[in-house]
C-alpha positions as CSV (number, residue, x, y, z in Angstrom):
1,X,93.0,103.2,88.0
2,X,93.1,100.4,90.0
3,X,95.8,98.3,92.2
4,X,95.3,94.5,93.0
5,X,98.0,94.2,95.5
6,X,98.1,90.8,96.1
7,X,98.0,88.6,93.5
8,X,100.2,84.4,92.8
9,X,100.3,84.9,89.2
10,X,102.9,82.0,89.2
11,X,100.5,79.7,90.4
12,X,99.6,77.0,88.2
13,X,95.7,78.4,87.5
14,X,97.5,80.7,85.4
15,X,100.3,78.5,83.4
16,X,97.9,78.9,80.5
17,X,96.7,82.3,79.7
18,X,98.1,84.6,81.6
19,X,98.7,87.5,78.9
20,X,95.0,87.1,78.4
21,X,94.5,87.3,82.3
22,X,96.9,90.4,82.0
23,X,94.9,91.8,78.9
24,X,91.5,91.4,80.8
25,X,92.8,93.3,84.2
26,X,94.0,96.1,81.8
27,X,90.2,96.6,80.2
28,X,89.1,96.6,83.9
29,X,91.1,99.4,84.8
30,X,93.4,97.5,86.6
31,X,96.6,99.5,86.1
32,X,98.8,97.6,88.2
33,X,99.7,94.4,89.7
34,X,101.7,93.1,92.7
35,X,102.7,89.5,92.3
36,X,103.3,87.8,95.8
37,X,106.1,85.6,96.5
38,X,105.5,82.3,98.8
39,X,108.5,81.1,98.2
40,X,112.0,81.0,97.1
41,X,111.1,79.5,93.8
42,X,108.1,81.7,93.6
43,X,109.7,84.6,94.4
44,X,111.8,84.5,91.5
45,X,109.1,84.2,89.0
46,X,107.6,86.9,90.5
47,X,110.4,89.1,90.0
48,X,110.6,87.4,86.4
49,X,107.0,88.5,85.5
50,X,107.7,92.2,86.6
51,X,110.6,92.1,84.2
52,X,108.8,90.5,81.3
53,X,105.2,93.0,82.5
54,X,105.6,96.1,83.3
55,X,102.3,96.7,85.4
56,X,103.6,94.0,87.3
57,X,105.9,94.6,90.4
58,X,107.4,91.5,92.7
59,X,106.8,90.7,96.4
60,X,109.5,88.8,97.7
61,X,109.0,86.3,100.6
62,X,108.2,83.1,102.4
63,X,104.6,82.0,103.0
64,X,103.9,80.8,106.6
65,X,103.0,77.3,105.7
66,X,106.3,76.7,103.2
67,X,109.1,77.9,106.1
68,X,109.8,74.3,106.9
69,X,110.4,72.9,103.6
70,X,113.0,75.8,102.8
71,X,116.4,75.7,103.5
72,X,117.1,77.6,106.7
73,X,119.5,79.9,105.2
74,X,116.8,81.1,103.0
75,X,117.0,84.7,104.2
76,X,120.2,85.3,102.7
77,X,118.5,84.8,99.0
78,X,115.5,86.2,100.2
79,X,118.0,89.6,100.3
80,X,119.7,89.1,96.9
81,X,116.4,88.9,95.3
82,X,115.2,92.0,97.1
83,X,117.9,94.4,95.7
84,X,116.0,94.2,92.2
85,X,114.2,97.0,91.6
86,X,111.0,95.7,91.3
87,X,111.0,94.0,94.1
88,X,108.9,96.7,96.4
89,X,108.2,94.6,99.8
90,X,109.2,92.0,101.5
91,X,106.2,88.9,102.4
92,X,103.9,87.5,102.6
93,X,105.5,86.7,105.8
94,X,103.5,86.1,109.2
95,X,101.9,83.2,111.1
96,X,99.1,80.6,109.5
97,X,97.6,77.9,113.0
98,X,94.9,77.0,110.9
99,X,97.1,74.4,108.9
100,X,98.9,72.9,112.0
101,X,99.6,69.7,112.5
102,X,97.4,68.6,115.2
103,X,94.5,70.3,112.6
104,X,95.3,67.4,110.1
105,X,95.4,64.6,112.4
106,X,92.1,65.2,114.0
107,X,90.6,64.5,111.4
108,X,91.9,61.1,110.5
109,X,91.6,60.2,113.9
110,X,88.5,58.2,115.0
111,X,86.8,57.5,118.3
112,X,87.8,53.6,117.8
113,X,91.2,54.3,118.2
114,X,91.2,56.9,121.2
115,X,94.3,55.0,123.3
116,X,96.0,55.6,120.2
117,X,95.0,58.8,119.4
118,X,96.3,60.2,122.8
119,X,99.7,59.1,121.8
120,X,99.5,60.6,118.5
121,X,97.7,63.9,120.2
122,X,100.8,64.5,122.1
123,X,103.1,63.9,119.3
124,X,101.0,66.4,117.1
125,X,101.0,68.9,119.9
126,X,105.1,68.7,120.2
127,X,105.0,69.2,116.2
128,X,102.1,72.2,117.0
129,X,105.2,73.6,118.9
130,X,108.1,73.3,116.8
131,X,105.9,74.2,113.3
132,X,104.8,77.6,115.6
133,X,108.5,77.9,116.7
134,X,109.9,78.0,113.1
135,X,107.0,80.3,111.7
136,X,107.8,83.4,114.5
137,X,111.5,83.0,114.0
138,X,110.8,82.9,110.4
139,X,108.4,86.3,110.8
140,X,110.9,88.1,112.6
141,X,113.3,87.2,110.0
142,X,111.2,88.6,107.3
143,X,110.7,91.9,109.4
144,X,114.5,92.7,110.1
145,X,115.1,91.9,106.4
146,X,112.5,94.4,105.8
147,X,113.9,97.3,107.8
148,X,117.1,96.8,106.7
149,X,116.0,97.2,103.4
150,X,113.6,100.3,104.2
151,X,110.6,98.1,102.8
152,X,107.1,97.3,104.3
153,X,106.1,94.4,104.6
154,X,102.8,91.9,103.3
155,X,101.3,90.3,106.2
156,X,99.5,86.7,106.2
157,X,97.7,85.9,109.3
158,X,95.7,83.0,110.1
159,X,93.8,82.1,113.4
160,X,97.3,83.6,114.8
161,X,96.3,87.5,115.5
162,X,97.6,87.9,119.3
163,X,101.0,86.3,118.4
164,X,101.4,88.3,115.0
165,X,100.9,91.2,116.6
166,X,103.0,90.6,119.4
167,X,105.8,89.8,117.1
168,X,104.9,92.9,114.8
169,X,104.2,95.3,117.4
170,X,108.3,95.9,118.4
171,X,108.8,96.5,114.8
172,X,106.2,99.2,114.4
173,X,107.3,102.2,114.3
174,X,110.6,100.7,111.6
175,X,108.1,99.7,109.1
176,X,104.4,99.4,107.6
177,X,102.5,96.1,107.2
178,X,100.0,95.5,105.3
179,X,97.3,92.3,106.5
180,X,96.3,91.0,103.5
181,X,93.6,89.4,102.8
182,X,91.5,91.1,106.0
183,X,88.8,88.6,107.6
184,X,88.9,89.7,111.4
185,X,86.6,92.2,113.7
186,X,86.5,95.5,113.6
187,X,89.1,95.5,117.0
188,X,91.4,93.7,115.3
189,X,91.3,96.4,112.1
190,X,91.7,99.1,114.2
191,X,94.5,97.6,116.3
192,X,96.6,97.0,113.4
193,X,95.7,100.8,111.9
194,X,96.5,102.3,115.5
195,X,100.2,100.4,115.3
196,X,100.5,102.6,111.5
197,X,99.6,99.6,109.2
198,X,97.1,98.5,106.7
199,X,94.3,96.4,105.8
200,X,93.5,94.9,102.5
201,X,90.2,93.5,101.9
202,X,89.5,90.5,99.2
203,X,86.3,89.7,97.4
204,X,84.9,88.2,100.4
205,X,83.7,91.5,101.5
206,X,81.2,90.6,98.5
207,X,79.6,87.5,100.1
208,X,76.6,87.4,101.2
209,X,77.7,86.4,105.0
210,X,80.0,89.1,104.9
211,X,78.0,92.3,106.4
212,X,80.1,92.5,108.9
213,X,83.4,92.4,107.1
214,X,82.0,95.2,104.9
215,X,81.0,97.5,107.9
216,X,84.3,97.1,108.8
217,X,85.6,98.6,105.5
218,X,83.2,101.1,105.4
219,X,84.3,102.2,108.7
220,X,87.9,102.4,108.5
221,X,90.1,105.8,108.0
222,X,90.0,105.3,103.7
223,X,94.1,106.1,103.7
224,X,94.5,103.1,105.2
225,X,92.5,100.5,103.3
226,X,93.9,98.5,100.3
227,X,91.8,96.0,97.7
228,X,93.1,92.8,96.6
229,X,92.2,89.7,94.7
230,X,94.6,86.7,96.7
231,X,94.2,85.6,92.7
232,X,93.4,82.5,91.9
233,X,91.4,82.5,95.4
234,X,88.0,84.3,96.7
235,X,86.8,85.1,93.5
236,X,84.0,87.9,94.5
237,X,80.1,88.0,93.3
238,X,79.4,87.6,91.0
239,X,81.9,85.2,90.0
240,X,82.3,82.9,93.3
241,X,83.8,79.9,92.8
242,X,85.6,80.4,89.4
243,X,89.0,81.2,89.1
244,X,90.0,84.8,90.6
245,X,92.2,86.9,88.8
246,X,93.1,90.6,88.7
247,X,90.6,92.4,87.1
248,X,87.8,91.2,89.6
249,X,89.4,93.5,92.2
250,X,86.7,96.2,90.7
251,X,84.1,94.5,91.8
252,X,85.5,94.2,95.3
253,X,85.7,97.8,95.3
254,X,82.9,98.6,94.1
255,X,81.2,96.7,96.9
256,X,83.1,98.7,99.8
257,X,83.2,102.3,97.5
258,X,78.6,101.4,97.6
259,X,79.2,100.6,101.3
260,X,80.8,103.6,101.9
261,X,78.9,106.0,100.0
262,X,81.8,106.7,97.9
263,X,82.0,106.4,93.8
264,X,83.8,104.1,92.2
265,X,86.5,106.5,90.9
266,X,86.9,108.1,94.0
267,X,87.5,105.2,96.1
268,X,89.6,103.7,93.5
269,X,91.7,106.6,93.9
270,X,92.2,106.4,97.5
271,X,93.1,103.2,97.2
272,X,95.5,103.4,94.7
273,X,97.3,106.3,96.2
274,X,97.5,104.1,99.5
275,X,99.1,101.4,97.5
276,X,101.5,103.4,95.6
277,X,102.1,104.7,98.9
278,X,103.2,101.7,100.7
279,X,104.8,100.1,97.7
280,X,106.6,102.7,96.6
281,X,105.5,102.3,93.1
């Protein structure tokens, strides 16, 4: 059996068939499912699926990217919604640079209008500033929730890895994290393994570019490494660029379970029992 543990089944990509999508992971092997929450809304209809599935279990959480456009009491629901017993971690939570806004402007702004552009510039740096700002005080919200709770916790993390761990290091030894979708070095992996969390690897380990990402989870102690789809992203070879959903996760492990000289069954199995592990499932 299988676990994809990250997967936004609410997502629209999915508003039409997802029994079918459901039926499909099943005949893959794919036993079960944990739908991620991005945001309040989200969250909710995760929890709603793992009532109405029961192979599906909920994530509960904010996504870096939505903090700002959530009320900034949202931890207090993010806790009601946790207490259902489904729910078995709290996230994605963490820090996303990549969609900043200084990384939008540049590239509307053209060399014609460079005395206006160093205006603008600044003003995108002082929003840089306070979008970082809300996302760390939104992390650390998401990790005290967590170990109040006693859950672990899904970690996002883009082009942000010295301040996530910096943020996530104090918390430690309170809880596990998983970084999901896992698309750093080797250094990072280990770093996060050596402060007792996990790594999750998508179907990019399947691309073509990705021999070193697939070295890296070939080298990795096996009781720490999870397998996810990030469905309806990354969909692995040999079906890049379609829609990804749950039961490609087999082929992602099958890639790694080659790399590492493992069968498929057996590193399933690791992998599952890691999952069930952390999720308490």
């Amino acid at each position: 059996m299988l676990i994809d543990t990250h997967a936004h089944l609410d997502f629209p990509e999915f508003a039409g068939d997802l029994d079918s999508v459901l039926q499909r992971a099943k005949e893959a092997g794919v036993g079960k499912i944990i739908a991620i929450g991005t945001t309040l809304q989200s969250s909710r209809i995760a929890i709603r699926f793992a009532e109405q599935y029961p192979e599906i279990y909920a994530v509960v959480g904010i996504h870096p990217t939505s903090v700002s456009e959530e009320g900034e009491d949202f931890i207090s629901e993010l806790r009601k919604l946790a207490d259902h017993p489904k729910v078995v971690a709290i996230g994605e939570t963490g820090l996303d640079y990549h969609h900043l806004p200084s990384s939008l402007r540049k590239q509307e702004i053209s060399e014609a209008a460079f005395g206006a552009a160093s205006t603008e510039t600044i003003e995108s740096d002082l929003r840089d500033d306070a979008e970082m700002a809300a996302q760390s005080i939104a992390f650390e919200q998401h990790l005290e929730l967590a170990v109040t709770l006693a859950k672990n916790v899904v970690i996002h993390q883009r082009d942000a890895w010295i301040d996530t761990i910096k943020i996530l290091r104090p918390y430690s030894p309170h809880l596990r994290g998983v970084f999901h979708c896992f698309n750093g070095s080797m250094e990072q992996a280990q770093e996060a393994i050596d402060l007792g969390h996990y790594v999750s690897f998508t179907g990019i380990v399947t691309f073509r570019n990705a021999e070193d990402l697939r070295q890296t989870a070939a080298s990795l102690p096996v009781d720490r490494v999870m397998v996810e789809t990030d469905a309806p992203y990354l969909a692995p070879v040999p079906y890049r660029g379609k829609r990804c959903e749950p039961a490609f996760v087999r082929e992602t492990a099958a890639v790694i379970a080659t790399t590492r000289n493992l069968s498929l069954d057996s590193f399933s199995a690791e992998t599952t029992k890691n999952a069930e592990r952390f999720f308490g499932l």
